[in-house]
TIVO-751391 format. One record per atom (N, C-alpha, C, O): residue number from 1; atom name; x, y, z. Coordinates in steps of 0.02 Angstrom, whole numbers. Example, Ala and Ser with C-alpha at 12.3 -4.5 7.8 and 13.67 -1.06 7.14 Angstrom:
<pts>
   seq   atom       px       py       pz
     1      N      660     -284      390
     1     CA      615     -225      390
     1      C      660     -165      390
     1      O      712     -166      423
     2      N      642     -112      354
     2     CA      684      -53      357
     2      C      645        2      394
     2      O      670       57      402
</pts>
This chain:
<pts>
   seq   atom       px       py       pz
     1      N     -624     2231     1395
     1     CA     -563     2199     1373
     1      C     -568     2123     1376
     1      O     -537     2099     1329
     2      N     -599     2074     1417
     2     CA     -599     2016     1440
     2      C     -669     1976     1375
     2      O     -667     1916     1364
     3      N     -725     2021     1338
     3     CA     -746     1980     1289
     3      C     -681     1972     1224
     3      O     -671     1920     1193
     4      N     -644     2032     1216
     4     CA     -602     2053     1172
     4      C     -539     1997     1168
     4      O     -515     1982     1113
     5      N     -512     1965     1234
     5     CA     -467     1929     1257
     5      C     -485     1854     1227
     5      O     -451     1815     1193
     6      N     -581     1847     1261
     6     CA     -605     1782     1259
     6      C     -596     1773     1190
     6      O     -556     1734     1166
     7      N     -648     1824     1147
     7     CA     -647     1814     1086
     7      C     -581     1785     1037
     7      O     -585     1735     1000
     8      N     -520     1828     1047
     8     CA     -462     1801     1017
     8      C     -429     1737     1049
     8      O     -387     1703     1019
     9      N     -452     1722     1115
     9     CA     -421     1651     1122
     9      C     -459     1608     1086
     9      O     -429     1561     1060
    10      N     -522     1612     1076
    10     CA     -565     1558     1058
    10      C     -556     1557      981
    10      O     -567     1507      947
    11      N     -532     1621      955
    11     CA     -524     1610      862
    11      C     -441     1584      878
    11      O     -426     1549      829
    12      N     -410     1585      904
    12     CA     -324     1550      897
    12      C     -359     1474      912
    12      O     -344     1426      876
    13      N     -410     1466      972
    13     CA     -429     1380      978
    13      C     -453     1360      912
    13      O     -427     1307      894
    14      N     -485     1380      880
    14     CA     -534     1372      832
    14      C     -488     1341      767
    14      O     -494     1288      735
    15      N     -429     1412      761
    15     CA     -389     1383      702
    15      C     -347     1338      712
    15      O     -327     1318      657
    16      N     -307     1297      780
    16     CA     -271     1273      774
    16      C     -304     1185      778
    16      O     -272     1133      769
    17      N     -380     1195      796
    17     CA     -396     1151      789
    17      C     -404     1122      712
    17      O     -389     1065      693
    18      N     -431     1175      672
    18     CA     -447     1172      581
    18      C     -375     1151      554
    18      O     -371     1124      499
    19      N     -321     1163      592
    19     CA     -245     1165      559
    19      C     -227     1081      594
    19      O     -195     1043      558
    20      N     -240     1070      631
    20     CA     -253     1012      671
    20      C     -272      941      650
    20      O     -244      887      653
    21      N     -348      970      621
    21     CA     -381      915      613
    21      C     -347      906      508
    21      O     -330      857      476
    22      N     -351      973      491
    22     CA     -337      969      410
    22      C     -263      915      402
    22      O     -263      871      359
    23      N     -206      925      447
    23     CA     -173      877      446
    23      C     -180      823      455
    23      O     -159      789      407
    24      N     -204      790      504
    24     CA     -226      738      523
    24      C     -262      713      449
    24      O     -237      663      425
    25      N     -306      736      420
    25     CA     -362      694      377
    25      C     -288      699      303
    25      O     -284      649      267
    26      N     -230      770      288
    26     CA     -204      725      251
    26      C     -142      677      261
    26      O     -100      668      217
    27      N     -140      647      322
    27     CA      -90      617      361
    27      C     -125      522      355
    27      O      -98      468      364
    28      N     -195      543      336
    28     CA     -229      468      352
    28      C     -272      464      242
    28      O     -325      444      219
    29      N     -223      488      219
    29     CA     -255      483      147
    29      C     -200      408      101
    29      O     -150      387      129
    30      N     -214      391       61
    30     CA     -151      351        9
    30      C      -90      368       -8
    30      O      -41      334      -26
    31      N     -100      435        1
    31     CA      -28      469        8
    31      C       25      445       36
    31      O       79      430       10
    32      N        2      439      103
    32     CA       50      388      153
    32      C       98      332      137
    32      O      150      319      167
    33      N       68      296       78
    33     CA      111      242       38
    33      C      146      284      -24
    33      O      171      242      -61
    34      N      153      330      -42
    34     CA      175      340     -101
    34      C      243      317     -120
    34      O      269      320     -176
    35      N      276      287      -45
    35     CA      333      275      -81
    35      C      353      215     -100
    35      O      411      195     -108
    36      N      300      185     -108
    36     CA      268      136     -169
    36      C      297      152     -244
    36      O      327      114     -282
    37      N      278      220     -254
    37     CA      251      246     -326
    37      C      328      245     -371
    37      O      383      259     -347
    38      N      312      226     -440
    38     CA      361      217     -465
    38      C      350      127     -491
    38      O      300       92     -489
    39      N      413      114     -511
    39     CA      449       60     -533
    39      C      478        9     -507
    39      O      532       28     -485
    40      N      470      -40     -500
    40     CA      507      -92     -460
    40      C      538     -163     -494
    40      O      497     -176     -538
    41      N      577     -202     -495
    41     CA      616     -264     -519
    41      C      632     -311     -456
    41      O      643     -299     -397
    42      N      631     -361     -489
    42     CA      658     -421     -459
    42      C      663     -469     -481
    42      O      618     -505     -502
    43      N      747     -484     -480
    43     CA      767     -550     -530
    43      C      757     -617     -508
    43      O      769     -635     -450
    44      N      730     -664     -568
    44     CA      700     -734     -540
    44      C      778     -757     -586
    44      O      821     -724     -616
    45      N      766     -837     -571
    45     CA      801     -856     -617
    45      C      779     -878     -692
    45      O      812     -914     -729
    46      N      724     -854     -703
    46     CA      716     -875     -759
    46      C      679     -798     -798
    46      O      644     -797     -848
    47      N      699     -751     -764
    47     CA      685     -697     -794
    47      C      666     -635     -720
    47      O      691     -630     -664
    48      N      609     -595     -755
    48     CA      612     -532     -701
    48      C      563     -542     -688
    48      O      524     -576     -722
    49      N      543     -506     -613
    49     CA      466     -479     -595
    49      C      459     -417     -604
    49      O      511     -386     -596
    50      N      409     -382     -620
    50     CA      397     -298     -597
    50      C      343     -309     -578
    50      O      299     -353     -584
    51      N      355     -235     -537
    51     CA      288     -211     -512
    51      C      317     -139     -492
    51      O      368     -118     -464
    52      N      242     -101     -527
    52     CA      249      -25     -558
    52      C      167      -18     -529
    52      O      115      -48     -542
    53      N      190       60     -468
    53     CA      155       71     -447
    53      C      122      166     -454
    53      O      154      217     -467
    54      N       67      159     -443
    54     CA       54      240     -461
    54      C        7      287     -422
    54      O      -49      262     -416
    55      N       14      345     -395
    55     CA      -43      367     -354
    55      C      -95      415     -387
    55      O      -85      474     -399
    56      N     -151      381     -399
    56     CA     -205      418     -414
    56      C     -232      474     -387
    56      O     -224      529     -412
    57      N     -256      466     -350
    57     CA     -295      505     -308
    57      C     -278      518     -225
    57      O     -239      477     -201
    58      N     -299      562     -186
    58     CA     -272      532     -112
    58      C     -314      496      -80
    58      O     -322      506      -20
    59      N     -355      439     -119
    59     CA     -388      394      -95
    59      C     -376      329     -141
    59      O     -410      278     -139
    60      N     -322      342     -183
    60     CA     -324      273     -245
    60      C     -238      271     -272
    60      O     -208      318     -297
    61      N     -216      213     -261
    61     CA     -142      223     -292
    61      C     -178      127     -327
    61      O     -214       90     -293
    62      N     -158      114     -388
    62     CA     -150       86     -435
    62      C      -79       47     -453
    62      O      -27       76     -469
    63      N      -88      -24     -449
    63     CA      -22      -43     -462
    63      C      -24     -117     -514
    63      O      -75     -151     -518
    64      N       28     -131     -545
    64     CA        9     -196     -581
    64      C       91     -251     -575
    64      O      149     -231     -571
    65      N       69     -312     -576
    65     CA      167     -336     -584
    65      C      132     -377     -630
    65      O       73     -391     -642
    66      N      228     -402     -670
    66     CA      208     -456     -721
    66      C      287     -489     -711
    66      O      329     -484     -666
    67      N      286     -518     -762
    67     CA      334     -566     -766
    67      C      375     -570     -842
    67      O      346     -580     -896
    68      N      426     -562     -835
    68     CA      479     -531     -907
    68      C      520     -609     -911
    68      O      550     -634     -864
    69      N      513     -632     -965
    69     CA      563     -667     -981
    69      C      569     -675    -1067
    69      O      529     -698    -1108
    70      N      652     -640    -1076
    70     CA      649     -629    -1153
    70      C      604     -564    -1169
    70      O      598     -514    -1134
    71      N      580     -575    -1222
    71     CA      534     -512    -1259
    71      C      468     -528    -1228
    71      O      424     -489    -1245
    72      N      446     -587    -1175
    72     CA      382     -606    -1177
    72      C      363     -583    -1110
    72      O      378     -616    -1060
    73      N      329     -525    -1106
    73     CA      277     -510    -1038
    73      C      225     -530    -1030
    73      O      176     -518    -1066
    74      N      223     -577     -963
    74     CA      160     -606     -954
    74      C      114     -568     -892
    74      O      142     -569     -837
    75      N       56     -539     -893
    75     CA       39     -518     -821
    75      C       47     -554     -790
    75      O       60     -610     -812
    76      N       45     -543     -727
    76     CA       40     -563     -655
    76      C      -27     -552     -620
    76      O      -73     -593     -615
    77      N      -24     -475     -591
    77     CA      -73     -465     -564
    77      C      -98     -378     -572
    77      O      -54     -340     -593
    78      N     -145     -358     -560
    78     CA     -160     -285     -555
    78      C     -169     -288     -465
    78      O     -177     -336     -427
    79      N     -165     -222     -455
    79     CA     -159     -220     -397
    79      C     -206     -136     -387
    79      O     -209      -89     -426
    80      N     -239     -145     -313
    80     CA     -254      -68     -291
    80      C     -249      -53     -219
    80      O     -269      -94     -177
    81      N     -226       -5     -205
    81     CA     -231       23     -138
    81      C     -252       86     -109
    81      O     -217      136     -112
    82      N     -327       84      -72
    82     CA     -374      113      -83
    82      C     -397      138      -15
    82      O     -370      100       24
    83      N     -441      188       25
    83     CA     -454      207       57
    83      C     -523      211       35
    83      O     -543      241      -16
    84      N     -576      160      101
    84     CA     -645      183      100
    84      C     -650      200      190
    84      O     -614      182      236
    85      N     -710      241      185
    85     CA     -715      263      240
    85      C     -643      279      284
    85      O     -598      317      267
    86      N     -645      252      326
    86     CA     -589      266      373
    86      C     -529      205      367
    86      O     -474      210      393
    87      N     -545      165      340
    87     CA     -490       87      324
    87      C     -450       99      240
    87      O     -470      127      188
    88      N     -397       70      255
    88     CA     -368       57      211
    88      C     -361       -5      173
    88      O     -365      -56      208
    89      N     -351      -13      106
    89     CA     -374      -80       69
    89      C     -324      -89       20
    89      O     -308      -46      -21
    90      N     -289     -172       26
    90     CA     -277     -171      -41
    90      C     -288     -238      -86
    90      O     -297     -288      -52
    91      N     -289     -243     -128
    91     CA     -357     -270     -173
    91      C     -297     -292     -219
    91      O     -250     -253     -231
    92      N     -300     -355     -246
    92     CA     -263     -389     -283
    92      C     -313     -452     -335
    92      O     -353     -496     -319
    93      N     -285     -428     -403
    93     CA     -319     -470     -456
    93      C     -277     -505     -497
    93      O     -256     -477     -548
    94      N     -256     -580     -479
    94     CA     -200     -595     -491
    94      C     -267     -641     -561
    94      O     -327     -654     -562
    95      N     -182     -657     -629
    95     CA     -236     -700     -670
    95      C     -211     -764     -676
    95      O     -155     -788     -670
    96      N     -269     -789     -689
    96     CA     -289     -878     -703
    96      C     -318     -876     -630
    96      O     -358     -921     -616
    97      N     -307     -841     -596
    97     CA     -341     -838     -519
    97      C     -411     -820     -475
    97      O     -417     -759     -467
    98      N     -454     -853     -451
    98     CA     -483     -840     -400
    98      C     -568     -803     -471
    98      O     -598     -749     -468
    99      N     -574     -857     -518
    99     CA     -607     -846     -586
    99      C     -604     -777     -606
    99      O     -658     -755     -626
   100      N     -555     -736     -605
   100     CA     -501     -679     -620
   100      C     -551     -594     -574
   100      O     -556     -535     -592
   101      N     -575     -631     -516
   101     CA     -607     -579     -494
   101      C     -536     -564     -428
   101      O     -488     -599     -409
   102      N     -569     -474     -405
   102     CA     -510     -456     -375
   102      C     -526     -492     -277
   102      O     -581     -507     -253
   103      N     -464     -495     -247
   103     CA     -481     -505     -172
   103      C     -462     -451     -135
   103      O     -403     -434     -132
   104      N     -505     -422     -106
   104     CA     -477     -397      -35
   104      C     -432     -414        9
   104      O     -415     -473        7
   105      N     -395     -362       70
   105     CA     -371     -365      123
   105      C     -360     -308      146
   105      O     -329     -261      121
   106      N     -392     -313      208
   106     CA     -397     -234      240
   106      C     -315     -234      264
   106      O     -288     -283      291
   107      N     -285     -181      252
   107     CA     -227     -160      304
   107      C     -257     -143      375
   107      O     -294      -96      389
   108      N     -227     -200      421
   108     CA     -239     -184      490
   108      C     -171     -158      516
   108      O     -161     -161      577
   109      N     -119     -130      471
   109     CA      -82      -90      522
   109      C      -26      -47      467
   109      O      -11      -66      411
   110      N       -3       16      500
   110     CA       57       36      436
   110      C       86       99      480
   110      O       64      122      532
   111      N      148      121      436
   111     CA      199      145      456
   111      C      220      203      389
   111      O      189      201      336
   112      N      268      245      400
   112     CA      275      260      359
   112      C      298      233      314
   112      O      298      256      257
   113      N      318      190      326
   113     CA      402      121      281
   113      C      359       63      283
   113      O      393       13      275
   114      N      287       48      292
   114     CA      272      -12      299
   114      C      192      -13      295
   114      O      158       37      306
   115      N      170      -68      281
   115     CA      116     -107      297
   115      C       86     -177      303
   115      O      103     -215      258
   116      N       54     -195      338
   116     CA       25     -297      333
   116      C      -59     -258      308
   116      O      -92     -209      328
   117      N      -68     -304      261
   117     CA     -147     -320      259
   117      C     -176     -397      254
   117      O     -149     -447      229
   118      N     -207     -394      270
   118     CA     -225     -472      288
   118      C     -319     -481      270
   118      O     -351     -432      252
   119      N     -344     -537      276
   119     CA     -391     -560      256
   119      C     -405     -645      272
   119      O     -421     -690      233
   120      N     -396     -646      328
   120     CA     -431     -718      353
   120      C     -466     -771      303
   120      O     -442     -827      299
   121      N     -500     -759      281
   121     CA     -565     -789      243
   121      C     -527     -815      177
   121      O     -557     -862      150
   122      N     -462     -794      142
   122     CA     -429     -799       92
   122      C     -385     -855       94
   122      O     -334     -836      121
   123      N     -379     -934       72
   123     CA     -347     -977       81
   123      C     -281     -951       66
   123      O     -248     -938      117
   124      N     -249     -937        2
   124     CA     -199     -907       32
   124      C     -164     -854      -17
   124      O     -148     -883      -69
   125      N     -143     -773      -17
   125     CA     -105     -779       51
   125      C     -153     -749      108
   125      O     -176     -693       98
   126      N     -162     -772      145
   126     CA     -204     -722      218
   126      C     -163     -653      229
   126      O     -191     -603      251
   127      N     -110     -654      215
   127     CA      -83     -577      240
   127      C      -18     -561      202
   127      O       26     -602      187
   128      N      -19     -489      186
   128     CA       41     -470      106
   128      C       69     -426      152
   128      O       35     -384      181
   129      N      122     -431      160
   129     CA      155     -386      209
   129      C      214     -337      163
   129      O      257     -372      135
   130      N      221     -273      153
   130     CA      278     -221      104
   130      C      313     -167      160
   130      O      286     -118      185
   131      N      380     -192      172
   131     CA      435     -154      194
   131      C      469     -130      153
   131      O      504     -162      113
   132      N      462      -51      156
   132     CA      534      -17      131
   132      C      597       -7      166
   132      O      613       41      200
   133      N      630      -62      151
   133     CA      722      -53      162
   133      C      738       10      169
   133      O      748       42      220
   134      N      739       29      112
   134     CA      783      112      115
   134      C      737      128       14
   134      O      713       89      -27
   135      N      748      209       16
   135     CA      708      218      -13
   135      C      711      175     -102
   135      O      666      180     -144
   136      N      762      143     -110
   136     CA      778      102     -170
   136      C      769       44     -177
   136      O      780       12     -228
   137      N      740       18     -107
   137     CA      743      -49     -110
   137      C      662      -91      -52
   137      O      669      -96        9
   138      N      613     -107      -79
   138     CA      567     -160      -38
   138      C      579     -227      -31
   138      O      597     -259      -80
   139      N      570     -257       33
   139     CA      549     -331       36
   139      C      477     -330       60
   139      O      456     -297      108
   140      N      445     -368       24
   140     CA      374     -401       21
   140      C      369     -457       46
   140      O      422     -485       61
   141      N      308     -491       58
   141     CA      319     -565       63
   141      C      239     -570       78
   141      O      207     -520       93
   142      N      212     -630       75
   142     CA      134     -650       84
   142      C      168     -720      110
   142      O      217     -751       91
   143      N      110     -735      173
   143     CA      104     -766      212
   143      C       30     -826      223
   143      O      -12     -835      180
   144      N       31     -846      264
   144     CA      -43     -905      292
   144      C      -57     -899      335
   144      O      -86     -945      362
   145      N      -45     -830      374
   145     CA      -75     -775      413
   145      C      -42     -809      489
   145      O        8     -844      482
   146      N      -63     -801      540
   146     CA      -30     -802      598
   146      C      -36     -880      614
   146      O      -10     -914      657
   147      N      -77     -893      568
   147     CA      -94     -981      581
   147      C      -40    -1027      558
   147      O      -11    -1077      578
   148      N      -39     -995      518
   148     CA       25    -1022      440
   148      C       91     -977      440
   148      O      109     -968      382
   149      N      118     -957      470
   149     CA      153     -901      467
   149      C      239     -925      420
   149      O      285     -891      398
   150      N      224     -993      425
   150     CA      304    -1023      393
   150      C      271    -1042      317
   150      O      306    -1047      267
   151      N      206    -1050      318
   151     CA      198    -1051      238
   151      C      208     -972      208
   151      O      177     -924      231
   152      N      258     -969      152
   152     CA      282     -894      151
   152      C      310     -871       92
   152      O      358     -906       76
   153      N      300     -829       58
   153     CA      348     -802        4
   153      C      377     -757        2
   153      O      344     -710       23
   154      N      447     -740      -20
   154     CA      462     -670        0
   154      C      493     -659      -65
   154      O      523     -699     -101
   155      N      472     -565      -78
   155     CA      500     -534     -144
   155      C      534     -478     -101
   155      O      522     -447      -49
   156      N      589     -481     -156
   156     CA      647     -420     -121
   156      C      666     -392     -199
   156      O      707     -415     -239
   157      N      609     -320     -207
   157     CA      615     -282     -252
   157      C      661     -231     -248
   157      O      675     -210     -192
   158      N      692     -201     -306
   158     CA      745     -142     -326
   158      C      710      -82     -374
   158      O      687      -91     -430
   159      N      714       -5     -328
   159     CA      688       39     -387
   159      C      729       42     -481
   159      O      784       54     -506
   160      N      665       25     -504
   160     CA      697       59     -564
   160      C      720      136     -573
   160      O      675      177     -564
   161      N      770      156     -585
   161     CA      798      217     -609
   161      C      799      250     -679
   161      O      828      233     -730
   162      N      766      292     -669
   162     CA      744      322     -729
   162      C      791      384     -757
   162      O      776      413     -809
</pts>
């Protein structure tokens, strides 16, 4: 009776570890930001911003903003947020900028409602920080990292409704 006992404790250890760990790996995928995904606005005074975001893969969500004024859309930037190895990344290719190649910044921290990624080495911004308010509404803002922390911009986006 006691291999019979061992045996079934060790297959209940076995699976709750597989049930365990399978969460965990999709708990740490791009997924995590999805509530990113979708549509976003924000009024300037001289017209709109967007930024429209999308999840690829559970290692790739894809995003781009531009700038609306009148009939005339101008890009802004493409954007990605990406998972290699075990870090998370998000990667911004803004144009007329940086001879239109993309920059890094690892996210060193996140939440379900949040993340900072930052990048030292980047004059500026050193760190892009995205809070979700509530599910209709983000404030953003990029910074000059903990050095610079009052050099600062802040975007306070609205879901588009479809």
């Amino acid at each position: 009776m006691k291999p019979i006992a061992l045996s079934l404790l060790l297959l209940v250890t076995i699976l709750f570890v597989q049930c365990k760990s399978k969460k965990l790996s999709q708990e740490k995928s791009v997924s995590l930001f999805k509530w990113l995904n979708g549509s976003w606005t924000m009024a300037e005074k001289d017209g709109v911003v967007t930024e429209e975001w999308k999840l690829v893969t559970d290692s790739l969500m894809e995003g781009r903003s531009d700038f609306i004024k009148g009939d005339t859309i101008t890009p802004f930037e493409t954007i990605k947020l990406y998972k290699k190895d075990t870090s998370f990344y998000y990667e911004a290719k803004a144009a007329g900028q940086n001879n239109e190649l993309p920059v890094g910044f690892k996210i060193t921290s996140f939440s379900d409602t949040s993340f900072v990624a930052e990048n030292p080495e980047h004059d500026f911004p050193k760190r892009i920080t995205y809070n979700l308010i509530n599910k209709d509404s983000i404030h953003a803002f990029i910074d000059g990292g903990k050095e610079m922390s009052d050099k600062r911009s802040d975007f306070y986006y609205s879901r588009v409704k479809k």
